[in-house]
mmCIF file as gemmi writes it, N, C-alpha and C atoms, coordinates in Angstrom:
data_model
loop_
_atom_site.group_PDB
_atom_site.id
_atom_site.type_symbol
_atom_site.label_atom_id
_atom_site.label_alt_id
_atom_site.label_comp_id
_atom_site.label_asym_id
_atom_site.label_entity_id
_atom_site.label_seq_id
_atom_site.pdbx_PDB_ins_code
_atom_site.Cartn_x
_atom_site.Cartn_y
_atom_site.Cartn_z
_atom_site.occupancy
_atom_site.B_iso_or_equiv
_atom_site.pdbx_formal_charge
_atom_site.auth_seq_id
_atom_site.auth_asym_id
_atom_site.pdbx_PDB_model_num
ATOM 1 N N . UNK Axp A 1 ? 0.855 -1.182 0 1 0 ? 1 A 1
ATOM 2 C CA . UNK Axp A 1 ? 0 0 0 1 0 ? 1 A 1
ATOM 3 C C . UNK Axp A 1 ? 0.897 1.24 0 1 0 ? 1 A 1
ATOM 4 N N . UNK Axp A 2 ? 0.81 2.213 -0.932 1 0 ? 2 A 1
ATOM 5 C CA . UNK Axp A 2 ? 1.639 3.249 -1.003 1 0 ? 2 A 1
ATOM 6 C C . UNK Axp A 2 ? 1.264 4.167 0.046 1 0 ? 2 A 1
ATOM 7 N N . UNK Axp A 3 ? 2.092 5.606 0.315 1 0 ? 3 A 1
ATOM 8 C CA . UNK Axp A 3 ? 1.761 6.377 1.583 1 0 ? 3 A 1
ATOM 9 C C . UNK Axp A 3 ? 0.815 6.833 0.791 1 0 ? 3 A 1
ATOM 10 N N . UNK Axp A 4 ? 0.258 7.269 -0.105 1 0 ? 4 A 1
ATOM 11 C CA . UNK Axp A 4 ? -0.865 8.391 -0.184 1 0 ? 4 A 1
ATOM 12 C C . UNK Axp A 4 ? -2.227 7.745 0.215 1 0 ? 4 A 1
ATOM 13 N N . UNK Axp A 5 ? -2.601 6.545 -0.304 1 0 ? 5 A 1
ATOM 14 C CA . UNK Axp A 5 ? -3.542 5.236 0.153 1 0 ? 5 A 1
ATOM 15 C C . UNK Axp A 5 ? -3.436 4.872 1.258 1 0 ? 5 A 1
ATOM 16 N N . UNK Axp A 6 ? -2.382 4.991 1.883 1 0 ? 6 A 1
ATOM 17 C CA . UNK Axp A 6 ? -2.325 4.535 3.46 1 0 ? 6 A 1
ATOM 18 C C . UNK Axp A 6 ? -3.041 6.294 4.079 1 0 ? 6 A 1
ATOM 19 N N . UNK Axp A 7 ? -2.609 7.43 3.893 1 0 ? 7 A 1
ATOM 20 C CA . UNK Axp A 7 ? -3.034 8.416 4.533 1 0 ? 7 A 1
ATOM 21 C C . UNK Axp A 7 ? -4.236 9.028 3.806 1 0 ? 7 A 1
ATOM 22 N N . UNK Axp A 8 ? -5.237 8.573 2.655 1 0 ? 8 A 1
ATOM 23 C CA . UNK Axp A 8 ? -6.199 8.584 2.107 1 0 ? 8 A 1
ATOM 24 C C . UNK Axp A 8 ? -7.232 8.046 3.055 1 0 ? 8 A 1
ATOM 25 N N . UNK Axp A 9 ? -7.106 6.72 3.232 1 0 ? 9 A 1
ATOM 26 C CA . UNK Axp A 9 ? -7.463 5.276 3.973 1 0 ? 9 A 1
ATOM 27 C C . UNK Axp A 9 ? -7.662 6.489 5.629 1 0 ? 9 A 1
ATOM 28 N N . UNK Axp A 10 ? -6.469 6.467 6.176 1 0 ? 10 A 1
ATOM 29 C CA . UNK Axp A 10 ? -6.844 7.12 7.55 1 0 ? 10 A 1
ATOM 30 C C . UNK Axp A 10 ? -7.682 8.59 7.642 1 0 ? 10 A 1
ATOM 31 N N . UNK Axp A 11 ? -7.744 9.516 6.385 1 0 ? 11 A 1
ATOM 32 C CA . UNK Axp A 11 ? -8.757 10.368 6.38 1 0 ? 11 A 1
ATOM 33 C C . UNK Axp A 11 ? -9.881 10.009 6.477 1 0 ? 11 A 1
ATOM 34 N N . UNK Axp A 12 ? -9.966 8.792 5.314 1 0 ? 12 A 1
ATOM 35 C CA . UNK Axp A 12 ? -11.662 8.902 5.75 1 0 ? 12 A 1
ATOM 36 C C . UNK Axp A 12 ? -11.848 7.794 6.832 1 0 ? 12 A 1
ATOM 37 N N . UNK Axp A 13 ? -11.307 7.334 7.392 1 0 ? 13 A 1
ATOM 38 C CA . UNK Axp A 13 ? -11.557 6.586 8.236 1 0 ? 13 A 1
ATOM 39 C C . UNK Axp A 13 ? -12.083 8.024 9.407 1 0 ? 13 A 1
ATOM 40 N N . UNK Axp A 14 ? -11.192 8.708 9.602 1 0 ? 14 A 1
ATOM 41 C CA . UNK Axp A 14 ? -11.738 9.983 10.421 1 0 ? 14 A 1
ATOM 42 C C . UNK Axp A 14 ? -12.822 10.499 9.759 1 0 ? 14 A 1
ATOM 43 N N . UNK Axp A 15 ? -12.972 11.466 8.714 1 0 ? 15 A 1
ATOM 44 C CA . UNK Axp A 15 ? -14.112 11.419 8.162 1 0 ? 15 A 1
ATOM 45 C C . UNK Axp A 15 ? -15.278 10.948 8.394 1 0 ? 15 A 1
ATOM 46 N N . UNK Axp A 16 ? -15.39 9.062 8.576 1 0 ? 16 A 1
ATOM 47 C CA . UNK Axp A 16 ? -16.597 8.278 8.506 1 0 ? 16 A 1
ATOM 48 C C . UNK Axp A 16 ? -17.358 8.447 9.925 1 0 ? 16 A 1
ATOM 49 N N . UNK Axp A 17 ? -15.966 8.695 11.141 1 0 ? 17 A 1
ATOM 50 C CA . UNK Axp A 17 ? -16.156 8.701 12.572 1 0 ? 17 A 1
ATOM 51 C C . UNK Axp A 17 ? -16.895 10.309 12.662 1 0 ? 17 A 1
ATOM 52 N N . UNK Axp A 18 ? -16.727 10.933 12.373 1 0 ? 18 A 1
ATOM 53 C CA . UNK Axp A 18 ? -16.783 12.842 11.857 1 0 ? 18 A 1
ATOM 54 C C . UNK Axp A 18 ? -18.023 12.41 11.881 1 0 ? 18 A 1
ATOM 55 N N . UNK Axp A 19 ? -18.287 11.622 10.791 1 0 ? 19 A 1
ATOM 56 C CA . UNK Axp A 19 ? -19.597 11.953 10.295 1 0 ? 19 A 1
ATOM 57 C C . UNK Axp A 19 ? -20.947 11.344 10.992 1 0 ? 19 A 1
ATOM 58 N N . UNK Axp A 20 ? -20.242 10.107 11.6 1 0 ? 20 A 1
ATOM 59 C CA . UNK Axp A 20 ? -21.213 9.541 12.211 1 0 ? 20 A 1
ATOM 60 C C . UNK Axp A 20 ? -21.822 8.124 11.201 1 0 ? 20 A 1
ATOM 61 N N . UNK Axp A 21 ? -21.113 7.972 10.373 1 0 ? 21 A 1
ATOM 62 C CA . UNK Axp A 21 ? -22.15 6.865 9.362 1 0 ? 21 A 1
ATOM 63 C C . UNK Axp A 21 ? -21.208 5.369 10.146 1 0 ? 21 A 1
ATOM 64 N N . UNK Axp A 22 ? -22.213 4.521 9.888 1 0 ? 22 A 1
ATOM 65 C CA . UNK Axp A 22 ? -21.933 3.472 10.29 1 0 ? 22 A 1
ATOM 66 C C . UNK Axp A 22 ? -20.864 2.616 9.814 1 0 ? 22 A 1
ATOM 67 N N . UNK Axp A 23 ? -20.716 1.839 10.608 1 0 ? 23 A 1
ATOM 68 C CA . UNK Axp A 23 ? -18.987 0.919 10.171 1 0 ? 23 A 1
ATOM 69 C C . UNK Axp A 23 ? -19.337 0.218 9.103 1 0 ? 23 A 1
ATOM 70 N N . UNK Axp A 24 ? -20.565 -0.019 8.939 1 0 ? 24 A 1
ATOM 71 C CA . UNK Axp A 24 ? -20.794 -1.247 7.619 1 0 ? 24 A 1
ATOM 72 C C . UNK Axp A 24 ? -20.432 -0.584 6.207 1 0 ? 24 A 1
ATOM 73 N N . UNK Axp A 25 ? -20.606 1.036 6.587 1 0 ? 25 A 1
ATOM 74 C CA . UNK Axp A 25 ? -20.502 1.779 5.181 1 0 ? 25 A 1
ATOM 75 C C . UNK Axp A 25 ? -18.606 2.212 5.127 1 0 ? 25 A 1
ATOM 76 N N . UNK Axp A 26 ? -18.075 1.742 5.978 1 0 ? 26 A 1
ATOM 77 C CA . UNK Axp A 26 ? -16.419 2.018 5.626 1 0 ? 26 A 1
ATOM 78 C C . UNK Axp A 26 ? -15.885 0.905 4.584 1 0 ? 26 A 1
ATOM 79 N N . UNK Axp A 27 ? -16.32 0.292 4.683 1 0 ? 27 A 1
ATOM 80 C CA . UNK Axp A 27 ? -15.44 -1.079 3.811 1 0 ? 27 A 1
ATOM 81 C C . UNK Axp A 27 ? -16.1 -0.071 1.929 1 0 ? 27 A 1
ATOM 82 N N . UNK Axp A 28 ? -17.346 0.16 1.695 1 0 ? 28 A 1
ATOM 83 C CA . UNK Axp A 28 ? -17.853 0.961 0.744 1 0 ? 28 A 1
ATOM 84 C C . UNK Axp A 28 ? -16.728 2.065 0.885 1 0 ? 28 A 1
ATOM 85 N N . UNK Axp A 29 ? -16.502 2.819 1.597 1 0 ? 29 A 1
ATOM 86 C CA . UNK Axp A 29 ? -15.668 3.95 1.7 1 0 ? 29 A 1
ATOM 87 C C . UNK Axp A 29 ? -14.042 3.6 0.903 1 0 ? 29 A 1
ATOM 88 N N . UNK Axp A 30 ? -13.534 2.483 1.456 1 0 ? 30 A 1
ATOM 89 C CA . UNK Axp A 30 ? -12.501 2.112 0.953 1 0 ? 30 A 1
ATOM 90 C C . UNK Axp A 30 ? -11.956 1.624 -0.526 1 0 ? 30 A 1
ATOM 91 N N . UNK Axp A 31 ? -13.145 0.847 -0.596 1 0 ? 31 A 1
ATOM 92 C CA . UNK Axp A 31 ? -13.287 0.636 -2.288 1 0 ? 31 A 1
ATOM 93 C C . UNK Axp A 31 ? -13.123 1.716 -3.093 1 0 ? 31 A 1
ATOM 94 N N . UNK Axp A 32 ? -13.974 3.172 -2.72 1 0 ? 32 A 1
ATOM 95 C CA . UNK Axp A 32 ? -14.094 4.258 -3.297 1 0 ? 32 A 1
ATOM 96 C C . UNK Axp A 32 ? -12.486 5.067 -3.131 1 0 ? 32 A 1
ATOM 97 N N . UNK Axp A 33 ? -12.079 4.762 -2.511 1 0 ? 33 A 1
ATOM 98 C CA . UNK Axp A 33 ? -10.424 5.478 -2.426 1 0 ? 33 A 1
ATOM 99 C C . UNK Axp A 33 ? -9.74 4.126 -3.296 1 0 ? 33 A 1
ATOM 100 N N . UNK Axp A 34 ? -9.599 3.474 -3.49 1 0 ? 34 A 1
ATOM 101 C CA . UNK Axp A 34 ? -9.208 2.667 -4.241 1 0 ? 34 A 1
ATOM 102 C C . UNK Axp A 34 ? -9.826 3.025 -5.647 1 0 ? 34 A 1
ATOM 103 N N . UNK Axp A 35 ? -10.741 2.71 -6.57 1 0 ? 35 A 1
ATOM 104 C CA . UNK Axp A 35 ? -11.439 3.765 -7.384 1 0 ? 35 A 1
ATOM 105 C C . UNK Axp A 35 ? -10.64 5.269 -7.633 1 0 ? 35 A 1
ATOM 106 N N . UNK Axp A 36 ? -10.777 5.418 -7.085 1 0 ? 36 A 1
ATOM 107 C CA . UNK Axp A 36 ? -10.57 7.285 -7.381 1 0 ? 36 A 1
ATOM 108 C C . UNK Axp A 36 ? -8.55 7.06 -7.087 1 0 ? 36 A 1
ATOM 109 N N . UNK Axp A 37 ? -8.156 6.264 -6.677 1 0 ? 37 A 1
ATOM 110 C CA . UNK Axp A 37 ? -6.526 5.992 -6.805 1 0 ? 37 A 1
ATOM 111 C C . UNK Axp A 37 ? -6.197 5.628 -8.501 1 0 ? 37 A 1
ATOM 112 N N . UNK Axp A 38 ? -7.331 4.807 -8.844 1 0 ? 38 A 1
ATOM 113 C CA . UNK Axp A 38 ? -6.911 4.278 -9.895 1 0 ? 38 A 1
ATOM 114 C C . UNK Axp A 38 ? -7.415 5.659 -11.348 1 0 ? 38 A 1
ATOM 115 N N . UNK Axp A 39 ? -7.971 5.919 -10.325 1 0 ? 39 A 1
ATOM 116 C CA . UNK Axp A 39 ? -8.828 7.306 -11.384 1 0 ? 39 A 1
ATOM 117 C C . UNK Axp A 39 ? -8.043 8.46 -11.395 1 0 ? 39 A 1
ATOM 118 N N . UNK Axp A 40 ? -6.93 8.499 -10.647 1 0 ? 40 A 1
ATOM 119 C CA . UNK Axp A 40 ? -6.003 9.77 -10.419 1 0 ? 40 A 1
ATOM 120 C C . UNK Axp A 40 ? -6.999 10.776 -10.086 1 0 ? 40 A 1
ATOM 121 N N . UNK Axp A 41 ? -8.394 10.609 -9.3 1 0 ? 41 A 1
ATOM 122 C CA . UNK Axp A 41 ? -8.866 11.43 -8.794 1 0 ? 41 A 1
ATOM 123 C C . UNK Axp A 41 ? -9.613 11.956 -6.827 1 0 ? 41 A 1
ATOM 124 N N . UNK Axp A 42 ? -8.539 10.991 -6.061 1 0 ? 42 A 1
ATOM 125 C CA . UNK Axp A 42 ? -8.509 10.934 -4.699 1 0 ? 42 A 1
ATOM 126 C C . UNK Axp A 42 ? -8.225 12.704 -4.423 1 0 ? 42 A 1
ATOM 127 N N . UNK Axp A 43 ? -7.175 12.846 -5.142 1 0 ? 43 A 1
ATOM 128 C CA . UNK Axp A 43 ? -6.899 14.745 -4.088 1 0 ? 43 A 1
ATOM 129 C C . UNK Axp A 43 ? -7.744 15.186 -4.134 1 0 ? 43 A 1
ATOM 130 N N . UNK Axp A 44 ? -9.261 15.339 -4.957 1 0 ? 44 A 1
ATOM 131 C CA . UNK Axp A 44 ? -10.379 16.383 -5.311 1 0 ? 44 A 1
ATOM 132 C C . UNK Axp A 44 ? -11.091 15.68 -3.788 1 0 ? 44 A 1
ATOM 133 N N . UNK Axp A 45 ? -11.484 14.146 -3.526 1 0 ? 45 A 1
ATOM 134 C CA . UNK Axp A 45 ? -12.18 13.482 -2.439 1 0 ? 45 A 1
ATOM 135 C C . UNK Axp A 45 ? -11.41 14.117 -1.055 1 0 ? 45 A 1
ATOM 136 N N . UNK Axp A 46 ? -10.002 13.799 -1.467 1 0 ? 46 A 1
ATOM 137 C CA . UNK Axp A 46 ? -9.495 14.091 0.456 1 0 ? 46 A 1
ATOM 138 C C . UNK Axp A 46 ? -9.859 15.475 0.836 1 0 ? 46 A 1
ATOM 139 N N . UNK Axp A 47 ? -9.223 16.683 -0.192 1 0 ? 47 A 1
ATOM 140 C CA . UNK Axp A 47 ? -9.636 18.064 -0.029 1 0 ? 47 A 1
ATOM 141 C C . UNK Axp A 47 ? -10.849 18.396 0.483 1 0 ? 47 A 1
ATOM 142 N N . UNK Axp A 48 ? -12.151 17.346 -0.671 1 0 ? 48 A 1
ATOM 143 C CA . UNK Axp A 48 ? -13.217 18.156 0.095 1 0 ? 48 A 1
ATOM 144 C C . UNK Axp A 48 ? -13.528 17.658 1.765 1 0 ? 48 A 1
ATOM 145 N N . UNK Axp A 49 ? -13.041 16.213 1.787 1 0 ? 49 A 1
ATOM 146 C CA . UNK Axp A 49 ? -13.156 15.815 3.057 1 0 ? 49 A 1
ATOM 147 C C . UNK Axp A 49 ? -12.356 16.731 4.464 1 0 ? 49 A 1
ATOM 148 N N . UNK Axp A 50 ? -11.231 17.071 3.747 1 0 ? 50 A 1
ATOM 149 C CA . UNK Axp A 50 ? -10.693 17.945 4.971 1 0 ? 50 A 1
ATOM 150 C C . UNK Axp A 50 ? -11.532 19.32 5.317 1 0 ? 50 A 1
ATOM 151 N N . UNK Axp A 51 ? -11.47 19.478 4.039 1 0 ? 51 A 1
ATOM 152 C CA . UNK Axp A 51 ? -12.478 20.808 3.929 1 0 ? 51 A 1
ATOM 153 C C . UNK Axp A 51 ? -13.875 20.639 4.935 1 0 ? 51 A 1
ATOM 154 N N . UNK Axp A 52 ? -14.557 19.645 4.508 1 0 ? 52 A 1
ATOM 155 C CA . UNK Axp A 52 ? -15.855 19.611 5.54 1 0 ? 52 A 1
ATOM 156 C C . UNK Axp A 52 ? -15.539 18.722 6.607 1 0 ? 52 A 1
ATOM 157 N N . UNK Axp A 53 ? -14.482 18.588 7.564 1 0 ? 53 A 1
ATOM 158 C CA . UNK Axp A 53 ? -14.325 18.197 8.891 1 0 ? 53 A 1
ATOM 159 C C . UNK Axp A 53 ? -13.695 19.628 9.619 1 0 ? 53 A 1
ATOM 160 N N . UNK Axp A 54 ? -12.84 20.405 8.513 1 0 ? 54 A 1
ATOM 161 C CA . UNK Axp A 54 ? -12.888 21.729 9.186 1 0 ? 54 A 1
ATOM 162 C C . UNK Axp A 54 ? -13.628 22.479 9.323 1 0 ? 54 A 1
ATOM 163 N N . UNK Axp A 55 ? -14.554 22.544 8.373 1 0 ? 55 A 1
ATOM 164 C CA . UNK Axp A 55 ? -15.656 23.172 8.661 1 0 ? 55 A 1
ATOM 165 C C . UNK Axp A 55 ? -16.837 23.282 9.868 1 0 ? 55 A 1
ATOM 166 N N . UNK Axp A 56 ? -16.909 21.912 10.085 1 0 ? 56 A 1
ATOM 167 C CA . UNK Axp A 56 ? -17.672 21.911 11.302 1 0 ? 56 A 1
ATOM 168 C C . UNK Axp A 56 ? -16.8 21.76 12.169 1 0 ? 56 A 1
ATOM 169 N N . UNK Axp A 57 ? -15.362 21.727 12.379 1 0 ? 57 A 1
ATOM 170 C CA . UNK Axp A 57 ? -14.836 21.699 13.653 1 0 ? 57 A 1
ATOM 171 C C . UNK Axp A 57 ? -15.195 22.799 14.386 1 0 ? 57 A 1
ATOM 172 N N . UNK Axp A 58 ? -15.869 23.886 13.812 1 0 ? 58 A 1
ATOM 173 C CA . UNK Axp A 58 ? -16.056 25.35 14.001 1 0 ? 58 A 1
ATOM 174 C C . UNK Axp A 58 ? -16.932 25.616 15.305 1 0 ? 58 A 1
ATOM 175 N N . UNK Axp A 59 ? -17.002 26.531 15.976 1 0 ? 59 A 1
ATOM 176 C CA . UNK Axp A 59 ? -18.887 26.505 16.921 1 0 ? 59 A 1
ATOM 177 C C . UNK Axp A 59 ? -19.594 26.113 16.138 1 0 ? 59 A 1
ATOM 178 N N . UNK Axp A 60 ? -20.436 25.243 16.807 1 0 ? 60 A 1
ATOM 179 C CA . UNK Axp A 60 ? -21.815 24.927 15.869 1 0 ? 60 A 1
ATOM 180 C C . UNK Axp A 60 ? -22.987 26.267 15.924 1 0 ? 60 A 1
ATOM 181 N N . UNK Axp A 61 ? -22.81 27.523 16.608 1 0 ? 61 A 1
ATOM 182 C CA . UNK Axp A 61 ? -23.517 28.328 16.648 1 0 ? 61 A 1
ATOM 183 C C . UNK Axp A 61 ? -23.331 29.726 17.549 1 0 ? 61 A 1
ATOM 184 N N . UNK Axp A 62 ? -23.104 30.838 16.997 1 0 ? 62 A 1
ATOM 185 C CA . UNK Axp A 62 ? -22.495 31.843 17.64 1 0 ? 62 A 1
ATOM 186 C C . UNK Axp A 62 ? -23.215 32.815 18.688 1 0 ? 62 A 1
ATOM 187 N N . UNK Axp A 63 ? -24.732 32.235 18.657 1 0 ? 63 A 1
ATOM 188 C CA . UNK Axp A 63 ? -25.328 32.862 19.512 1 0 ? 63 A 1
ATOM 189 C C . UNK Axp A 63 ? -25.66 31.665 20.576 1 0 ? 63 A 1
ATOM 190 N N . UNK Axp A 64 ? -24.716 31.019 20.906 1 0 ? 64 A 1
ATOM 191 C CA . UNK Axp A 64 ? -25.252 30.017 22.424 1 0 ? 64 A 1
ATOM 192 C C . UNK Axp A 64 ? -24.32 30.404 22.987 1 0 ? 64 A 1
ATOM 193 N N . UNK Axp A 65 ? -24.395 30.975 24.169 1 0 ? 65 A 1
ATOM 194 C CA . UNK Axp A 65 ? -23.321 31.949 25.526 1 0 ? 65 A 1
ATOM 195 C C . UNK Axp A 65 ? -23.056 30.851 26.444 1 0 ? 65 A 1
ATOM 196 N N . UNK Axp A 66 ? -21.768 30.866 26.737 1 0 ? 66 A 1
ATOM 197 C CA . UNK Axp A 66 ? -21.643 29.529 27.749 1 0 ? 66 A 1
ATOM 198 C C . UNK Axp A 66 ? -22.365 30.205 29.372 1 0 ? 66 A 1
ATOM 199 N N . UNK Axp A 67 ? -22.843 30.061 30.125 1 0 ? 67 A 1
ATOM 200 C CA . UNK Axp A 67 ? -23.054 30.501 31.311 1 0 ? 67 A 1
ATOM 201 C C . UNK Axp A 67 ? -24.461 30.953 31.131 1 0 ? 67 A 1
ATOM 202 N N . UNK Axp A 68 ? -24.888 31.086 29.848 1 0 ? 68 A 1
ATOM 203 C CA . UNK Axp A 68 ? -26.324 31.899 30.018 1 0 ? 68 A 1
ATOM 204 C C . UNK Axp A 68 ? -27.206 30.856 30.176 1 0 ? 68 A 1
């Protein structure tokens, strides 16, 4: 397994946990990075994945006051 597939593989493995979808749908997940390896098109998948785990790493909402 090359490093980019090995650190593809551990994104969405975070990703899948991020997201909340169930373990039965990771083995599906993996196939699809495999796919898109062979498609020379994984960087467009990881990007957006980093992209939307940073995104919500964010407040989920700027008007909830801690203490109020």
């Amino acid at each position: 397994m090359s490093n980019t597939e090995l650190a593809a593989r551990v994104l969405i493995q975070r990703y899948l946990r991020h997201r909340k979808i169930p373990r039965l749908m990771h083995d599906a997940a993996v196939v699809m990075v495999q796919s898109r390896l062979q498609k020379g098109t994984l960087p467009y998948l990881t990007d957006w994945m980093r992209n939307d785990i940073d995104n919500r790493a964010e407040p989920a909402s700027a008007d909830v006051q801690p203490g109020h």
